[in-house]
KOLDRENBA-500409 format. One line per 3 residues: number of its first residue (from 1); their letters; for each residue x, y, z of N, C-alpha, C, CB. Coordinates in steps of 0.001 Angstrom, whole numbers. Atoms other than C-alpha are relative to their C-alpha. Glycine has a CB too. Example, Ala and Ser with C-alpha at 12.3 -4.5 7.8 and 13.67 -1.06 7.14 Angstrom:
REM residues 2
1	AS	890 -1190 0 12300 -4500 7800 900 1200 0 -992 27 1246; -820 -1190 -60 13670 -1060 7140 -770 1090 730 414 462 -1415
END
This chain:
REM residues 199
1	XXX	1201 488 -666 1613 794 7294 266 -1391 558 -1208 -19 -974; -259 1087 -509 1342 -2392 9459 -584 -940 -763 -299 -50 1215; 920 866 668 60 -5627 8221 -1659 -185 167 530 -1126 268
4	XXX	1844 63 239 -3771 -5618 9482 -185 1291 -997 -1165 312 1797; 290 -853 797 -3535 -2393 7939 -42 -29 -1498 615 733 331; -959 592 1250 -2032 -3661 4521 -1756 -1248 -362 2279 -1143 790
7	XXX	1463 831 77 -5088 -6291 4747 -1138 1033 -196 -357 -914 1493; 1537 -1300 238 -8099 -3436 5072 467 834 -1127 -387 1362 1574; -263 -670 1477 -6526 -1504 2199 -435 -986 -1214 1706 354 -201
10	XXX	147 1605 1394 -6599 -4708 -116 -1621 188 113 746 -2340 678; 1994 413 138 -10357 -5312 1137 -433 1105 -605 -1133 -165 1636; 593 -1536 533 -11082 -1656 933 -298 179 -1576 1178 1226 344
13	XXX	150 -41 1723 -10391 -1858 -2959 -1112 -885 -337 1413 -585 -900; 223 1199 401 -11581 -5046 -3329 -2143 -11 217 1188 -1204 1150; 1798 -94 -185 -15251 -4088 -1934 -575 1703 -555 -496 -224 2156
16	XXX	678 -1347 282 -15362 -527 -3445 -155 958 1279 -1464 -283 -595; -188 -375 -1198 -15246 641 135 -1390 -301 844 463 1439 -48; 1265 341 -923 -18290 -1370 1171 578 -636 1330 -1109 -1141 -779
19	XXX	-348 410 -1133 -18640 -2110 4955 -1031 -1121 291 85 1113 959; 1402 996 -238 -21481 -4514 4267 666 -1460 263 -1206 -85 -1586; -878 1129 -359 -20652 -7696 6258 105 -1062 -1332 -656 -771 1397
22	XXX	501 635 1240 -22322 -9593 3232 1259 190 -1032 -1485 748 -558; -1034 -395 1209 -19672 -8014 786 1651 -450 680 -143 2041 -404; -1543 278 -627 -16595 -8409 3331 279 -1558 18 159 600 1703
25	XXX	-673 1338 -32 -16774 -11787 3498 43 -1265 -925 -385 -440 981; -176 379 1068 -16218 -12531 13 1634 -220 249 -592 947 -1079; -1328 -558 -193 -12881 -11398 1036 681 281 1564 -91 1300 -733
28	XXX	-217 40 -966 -11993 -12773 3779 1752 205 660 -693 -1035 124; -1752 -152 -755 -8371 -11945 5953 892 -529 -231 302 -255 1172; -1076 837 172 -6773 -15317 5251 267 275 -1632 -357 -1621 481
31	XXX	-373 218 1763 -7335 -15180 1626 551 1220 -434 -1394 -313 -1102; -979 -1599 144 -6212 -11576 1359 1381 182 92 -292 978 1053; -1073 394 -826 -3465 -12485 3584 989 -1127 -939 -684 -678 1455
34	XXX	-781 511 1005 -2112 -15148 1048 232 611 -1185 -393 -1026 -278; -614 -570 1699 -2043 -13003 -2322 970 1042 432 -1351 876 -1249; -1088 -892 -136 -361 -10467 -408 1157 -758 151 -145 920 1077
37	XXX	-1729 655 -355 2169 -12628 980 547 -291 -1815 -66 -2156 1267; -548 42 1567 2550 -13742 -2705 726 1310 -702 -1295 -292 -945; -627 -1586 669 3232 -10236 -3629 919 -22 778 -851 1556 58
40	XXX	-1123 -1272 -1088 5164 -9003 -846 1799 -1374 -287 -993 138 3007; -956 1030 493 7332 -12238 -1509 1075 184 -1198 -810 -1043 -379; -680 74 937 8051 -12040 -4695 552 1310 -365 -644 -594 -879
43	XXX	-861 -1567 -149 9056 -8278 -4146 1314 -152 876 -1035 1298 885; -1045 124 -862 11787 -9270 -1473 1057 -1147 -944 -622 -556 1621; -778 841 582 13144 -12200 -3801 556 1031 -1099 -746 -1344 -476
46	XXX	-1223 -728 504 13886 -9271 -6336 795 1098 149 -121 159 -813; -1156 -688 -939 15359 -6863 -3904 1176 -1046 440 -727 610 1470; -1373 1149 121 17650 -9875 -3009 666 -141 -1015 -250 -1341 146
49	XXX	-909 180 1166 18556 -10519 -6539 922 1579 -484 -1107 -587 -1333; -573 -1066 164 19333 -6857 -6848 1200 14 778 -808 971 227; -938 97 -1478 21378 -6596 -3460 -537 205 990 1056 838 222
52	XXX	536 1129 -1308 20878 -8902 -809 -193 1083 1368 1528 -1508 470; 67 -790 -1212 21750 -5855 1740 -1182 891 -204 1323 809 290; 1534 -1079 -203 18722 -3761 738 -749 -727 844 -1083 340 -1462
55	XXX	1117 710 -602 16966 -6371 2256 306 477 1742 89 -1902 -415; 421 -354 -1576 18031 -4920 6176 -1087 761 195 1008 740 753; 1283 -993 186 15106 -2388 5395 -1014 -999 351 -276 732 -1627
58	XXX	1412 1191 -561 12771 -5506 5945 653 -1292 806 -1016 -853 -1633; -337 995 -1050 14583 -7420 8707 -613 539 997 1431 -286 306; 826 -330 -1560 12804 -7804 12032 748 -523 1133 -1565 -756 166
61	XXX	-957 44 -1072 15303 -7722 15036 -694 -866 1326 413 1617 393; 138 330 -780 14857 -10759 17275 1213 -241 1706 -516 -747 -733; -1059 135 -811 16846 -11475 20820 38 -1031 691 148 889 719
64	XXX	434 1520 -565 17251 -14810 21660 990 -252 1178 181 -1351 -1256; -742 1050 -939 19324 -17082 24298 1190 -606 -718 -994 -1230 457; -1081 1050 232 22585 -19050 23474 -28 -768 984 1335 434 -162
67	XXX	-24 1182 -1291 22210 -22625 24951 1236 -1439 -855 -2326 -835 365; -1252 934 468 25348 -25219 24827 -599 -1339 132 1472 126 966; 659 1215 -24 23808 -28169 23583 1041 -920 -965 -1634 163 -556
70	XXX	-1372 -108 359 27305 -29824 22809 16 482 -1571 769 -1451 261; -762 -459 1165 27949 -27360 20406 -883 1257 665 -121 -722 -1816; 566 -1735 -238 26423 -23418 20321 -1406 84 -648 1104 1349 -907
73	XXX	1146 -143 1033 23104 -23022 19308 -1303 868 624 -522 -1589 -453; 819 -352 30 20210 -20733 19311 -1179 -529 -531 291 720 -223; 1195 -484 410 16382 -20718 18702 -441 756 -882 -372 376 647
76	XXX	678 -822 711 14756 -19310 15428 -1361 219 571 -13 -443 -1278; 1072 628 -158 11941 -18147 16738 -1379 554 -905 -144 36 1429; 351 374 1442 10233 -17578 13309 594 -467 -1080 -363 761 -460
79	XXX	-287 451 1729 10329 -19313 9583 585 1354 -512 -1653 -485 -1084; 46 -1018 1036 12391 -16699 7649 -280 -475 -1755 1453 713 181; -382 620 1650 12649 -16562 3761 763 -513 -203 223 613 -989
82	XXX	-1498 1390 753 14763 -19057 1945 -290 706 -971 -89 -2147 -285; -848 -186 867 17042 -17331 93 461 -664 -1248 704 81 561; -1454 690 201 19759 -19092 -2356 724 214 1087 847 498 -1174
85	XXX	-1313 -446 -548 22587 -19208 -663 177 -947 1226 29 1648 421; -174 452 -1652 23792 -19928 3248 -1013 670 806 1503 436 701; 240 -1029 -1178 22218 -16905 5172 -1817 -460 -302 711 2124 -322
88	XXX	1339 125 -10 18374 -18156 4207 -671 771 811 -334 -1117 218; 620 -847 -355 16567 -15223 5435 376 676 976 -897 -315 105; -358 -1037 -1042 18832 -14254 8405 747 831 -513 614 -419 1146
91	XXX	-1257 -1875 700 20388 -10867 7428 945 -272 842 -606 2215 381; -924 -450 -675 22264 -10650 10076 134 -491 1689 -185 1377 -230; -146 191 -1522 23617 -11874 13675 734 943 634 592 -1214 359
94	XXX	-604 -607 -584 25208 -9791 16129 -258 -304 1623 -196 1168 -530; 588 93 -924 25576 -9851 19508 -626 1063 727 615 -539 530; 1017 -766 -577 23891 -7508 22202 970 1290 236 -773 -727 1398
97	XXX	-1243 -663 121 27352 -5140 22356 844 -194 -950 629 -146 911; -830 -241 1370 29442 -4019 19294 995 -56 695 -120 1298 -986; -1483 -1003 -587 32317 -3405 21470 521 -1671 -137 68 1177 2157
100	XXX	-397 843 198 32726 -7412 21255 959 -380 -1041 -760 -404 67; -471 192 774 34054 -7829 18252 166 -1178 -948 603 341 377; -102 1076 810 32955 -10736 16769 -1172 -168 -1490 -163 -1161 1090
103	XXX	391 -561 1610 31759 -11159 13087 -556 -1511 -265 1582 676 -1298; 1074 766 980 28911 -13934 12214 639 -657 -1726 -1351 1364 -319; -257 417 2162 29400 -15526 8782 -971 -1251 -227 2190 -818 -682
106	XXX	606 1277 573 26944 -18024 7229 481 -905 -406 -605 67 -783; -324 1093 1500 28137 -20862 5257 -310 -1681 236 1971 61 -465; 968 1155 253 27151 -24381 4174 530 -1000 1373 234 -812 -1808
109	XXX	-397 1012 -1107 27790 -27339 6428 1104 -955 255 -836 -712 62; -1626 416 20 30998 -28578 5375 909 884 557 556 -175 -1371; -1138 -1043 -459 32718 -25241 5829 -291 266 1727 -174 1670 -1026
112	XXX	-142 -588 -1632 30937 -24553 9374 696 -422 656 -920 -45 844; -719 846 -782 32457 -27626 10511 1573 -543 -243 -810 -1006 28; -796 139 571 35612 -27491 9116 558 814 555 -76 -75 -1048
115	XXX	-372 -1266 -684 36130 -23980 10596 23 -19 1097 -618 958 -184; -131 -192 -906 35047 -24593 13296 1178 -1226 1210 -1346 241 85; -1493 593 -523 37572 -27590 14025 1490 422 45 188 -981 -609
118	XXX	-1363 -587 461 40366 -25460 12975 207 555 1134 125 990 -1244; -87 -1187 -721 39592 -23130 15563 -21 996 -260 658 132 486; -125 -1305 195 38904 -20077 13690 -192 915 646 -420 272 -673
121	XXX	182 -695 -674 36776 -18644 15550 884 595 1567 -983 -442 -42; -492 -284 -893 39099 -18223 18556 1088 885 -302 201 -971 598; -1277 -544 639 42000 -16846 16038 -463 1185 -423 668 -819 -1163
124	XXX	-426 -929 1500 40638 -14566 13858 -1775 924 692 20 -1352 -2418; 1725 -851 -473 36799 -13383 15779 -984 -48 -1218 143 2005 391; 582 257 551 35194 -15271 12842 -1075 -1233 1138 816 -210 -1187
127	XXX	1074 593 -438 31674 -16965 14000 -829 -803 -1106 -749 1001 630; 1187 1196 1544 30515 -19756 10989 -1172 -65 946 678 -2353 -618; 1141 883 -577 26944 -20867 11681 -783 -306 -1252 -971 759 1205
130	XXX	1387 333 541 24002 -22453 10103 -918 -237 111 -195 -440 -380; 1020 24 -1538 20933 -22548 10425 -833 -1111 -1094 -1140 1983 817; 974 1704 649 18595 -26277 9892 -815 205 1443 1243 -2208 -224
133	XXX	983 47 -596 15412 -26845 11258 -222 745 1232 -146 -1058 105; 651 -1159 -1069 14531 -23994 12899 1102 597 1468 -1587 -910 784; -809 -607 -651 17828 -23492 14734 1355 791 -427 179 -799 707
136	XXX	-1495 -977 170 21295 -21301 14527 686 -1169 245 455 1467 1181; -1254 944 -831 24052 -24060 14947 1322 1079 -81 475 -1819 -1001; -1689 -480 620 27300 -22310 15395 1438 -726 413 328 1590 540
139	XXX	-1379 629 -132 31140 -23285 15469 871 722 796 661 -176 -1255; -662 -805 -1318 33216 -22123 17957 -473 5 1426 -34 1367 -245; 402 -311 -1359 33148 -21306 21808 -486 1306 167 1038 -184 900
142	XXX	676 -1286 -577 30642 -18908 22814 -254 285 1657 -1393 9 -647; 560 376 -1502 31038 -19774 26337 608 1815 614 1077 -1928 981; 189 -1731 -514 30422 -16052 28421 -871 586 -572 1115 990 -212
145	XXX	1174 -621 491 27490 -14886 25671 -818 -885 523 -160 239 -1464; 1426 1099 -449 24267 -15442 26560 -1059 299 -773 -655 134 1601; 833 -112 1405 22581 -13932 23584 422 551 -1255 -1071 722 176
148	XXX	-418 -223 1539 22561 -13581 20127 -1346 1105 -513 40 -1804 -1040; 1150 -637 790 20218 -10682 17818 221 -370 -1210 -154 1474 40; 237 948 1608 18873 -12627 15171 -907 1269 -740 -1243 -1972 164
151	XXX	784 -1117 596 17848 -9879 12081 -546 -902 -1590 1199 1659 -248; 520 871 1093 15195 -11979 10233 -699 456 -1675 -1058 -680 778; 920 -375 738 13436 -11231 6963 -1002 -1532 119 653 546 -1523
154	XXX	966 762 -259 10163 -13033 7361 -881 193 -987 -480 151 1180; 1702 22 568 7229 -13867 5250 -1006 657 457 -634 -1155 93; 1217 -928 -713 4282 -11830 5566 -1126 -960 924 -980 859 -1383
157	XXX	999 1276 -1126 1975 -15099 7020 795 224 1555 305 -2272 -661; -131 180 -1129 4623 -14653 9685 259 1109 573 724 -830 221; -132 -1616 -748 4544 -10992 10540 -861 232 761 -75 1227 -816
160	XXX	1284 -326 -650 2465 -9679 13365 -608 756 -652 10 494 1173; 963 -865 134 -498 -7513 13170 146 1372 -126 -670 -168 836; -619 -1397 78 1197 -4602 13928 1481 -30 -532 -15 686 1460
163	XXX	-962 -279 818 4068 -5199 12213 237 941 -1041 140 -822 -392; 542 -741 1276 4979 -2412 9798 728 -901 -1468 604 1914 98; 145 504 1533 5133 -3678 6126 1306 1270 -982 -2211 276 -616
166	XXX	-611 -1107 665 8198 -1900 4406 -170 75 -1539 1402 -26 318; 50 -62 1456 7063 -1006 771 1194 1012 -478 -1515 515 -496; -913 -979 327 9740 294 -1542 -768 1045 -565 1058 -455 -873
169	XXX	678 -1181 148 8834 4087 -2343 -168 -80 -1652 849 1352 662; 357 -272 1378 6731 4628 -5231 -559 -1069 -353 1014 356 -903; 188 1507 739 5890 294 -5782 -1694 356 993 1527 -1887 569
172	XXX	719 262 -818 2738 1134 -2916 -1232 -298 -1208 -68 1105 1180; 894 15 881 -53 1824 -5082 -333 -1285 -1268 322 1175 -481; 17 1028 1234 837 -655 -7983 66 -1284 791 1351 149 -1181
175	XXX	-72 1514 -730 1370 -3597 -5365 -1496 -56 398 1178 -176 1521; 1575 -56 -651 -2361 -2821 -3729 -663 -108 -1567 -525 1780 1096; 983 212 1344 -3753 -2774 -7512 293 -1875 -235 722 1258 -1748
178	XXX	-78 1584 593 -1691 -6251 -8712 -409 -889 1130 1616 -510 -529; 495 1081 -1161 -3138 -7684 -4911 -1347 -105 -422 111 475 1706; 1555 -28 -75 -6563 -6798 -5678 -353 -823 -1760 -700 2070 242
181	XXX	807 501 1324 -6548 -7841 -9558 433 -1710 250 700 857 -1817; -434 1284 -520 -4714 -11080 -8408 -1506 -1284 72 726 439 1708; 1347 218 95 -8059 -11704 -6653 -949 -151 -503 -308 300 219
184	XXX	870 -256 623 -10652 -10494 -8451 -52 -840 -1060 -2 1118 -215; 133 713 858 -9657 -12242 -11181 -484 -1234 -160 736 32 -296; 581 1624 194 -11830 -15070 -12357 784 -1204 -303 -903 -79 -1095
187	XXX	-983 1197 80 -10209 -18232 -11953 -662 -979 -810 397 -646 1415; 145 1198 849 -10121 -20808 -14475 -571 -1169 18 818 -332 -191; 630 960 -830 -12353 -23191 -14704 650 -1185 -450 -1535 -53 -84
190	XXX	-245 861 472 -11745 -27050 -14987 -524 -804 -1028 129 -345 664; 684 347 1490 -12236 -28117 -18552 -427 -1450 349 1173 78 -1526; 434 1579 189 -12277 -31993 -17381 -1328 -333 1004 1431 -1117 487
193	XXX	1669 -233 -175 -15376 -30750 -15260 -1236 35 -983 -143 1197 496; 1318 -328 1059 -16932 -28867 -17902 -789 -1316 -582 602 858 -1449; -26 1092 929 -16159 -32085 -20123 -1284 -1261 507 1716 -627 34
196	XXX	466 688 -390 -17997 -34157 -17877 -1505 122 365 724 -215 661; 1714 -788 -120 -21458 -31931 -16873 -276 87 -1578 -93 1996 881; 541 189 1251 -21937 -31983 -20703 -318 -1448 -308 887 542 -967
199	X	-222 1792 614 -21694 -35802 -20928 -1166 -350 445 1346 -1188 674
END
């Protein structure tokens, strides 16, 4: 199902399947919209800890530009998840033809630039990059590409509307219950309130 959809299921529970505006907007979109992300989150952090490659099942295939801004660099043009690691939420780069033959690699910021003074990339059809504030830096000459497919995993705040929502088979049901009790649940009050309306 997509994400607005993923939202009206949550409410749906959450109001008994009332359509009364009065009742819906107890439970409003954004706030729905954050416990899921909480869920759907902390479901992708332990598919990562399991193995990191299950996670292409929830990458979203962008196609950006390569612009030589002295050095190689692309446009994220969403926040993915932060990972551990180097690859922080990009699964995967490639370019727009396999027949190229060149092979992406993440790693920290010593090695990109280390590699990429060596000249690897020209030797061996290795591509270091990293990615800081919202861009791809990479090492090497990319001069002749003119784009890169960035394969993001993204937060649910940053998924469209129609985005579909990949649940693993069999977790659907029990994720829509722990979203809705999430909610529902009465939140705690502040004792150094209480403490004080008694005084």
């Amino acid at each position: 199902m997509n994400k607005k959809k993923l939202i009206e299921v949550v409410q749906w529970k959450l109001t008994g399947g009332s359509l009364n505006p009065d009742v819906l907007k107890k439970y409003p979109d954004r706030v729905v919209s954050e416990h899921i992300g909480l869920a759907l989150n902390t479901l992708l952090f332990e598919v990562f800890k399991l193995k990191s490659d299950a996670l292409d099942s929830y990458a979203k295939d962008f196609t950006v530009d390569l612009v030589n801004n002295d050095g190689w660099e692309c446009t994220v043009p969403k926040s993915p998840m932060q990972f551990p690691g180097n690859n922080t939420g990009i699964q995967r780069i490639s370019l727009k033809s396999d027949l190229v033959g060149l092979k992406f690699l993440p790693l920290s910021t010593m090695a990109t630039g280390t590699l990429g003074r060596l000249g690897v990339v020209n030797r061996s059809g290795l591509v270091p990059y990293r990615y800081s504030a919202g861009k791809v830096l990479f090492s090497g000459n990319l001069t002749g590409y003119e784009q890169v497919v960035l394969s993001l995993v993204l937060p649910f705040g940053e998924l469209d509307d129609t985005d579909e929502i990949m649940i693993p088979l069999g977790t659907g049901v029990s994720l829509v219950d722990t979203i809705v009790n999430l909610i529902a649940s009465p939140k705690p009050q502040d004792s150094s309130n209480n403490n004080n309306a008694d005084s």
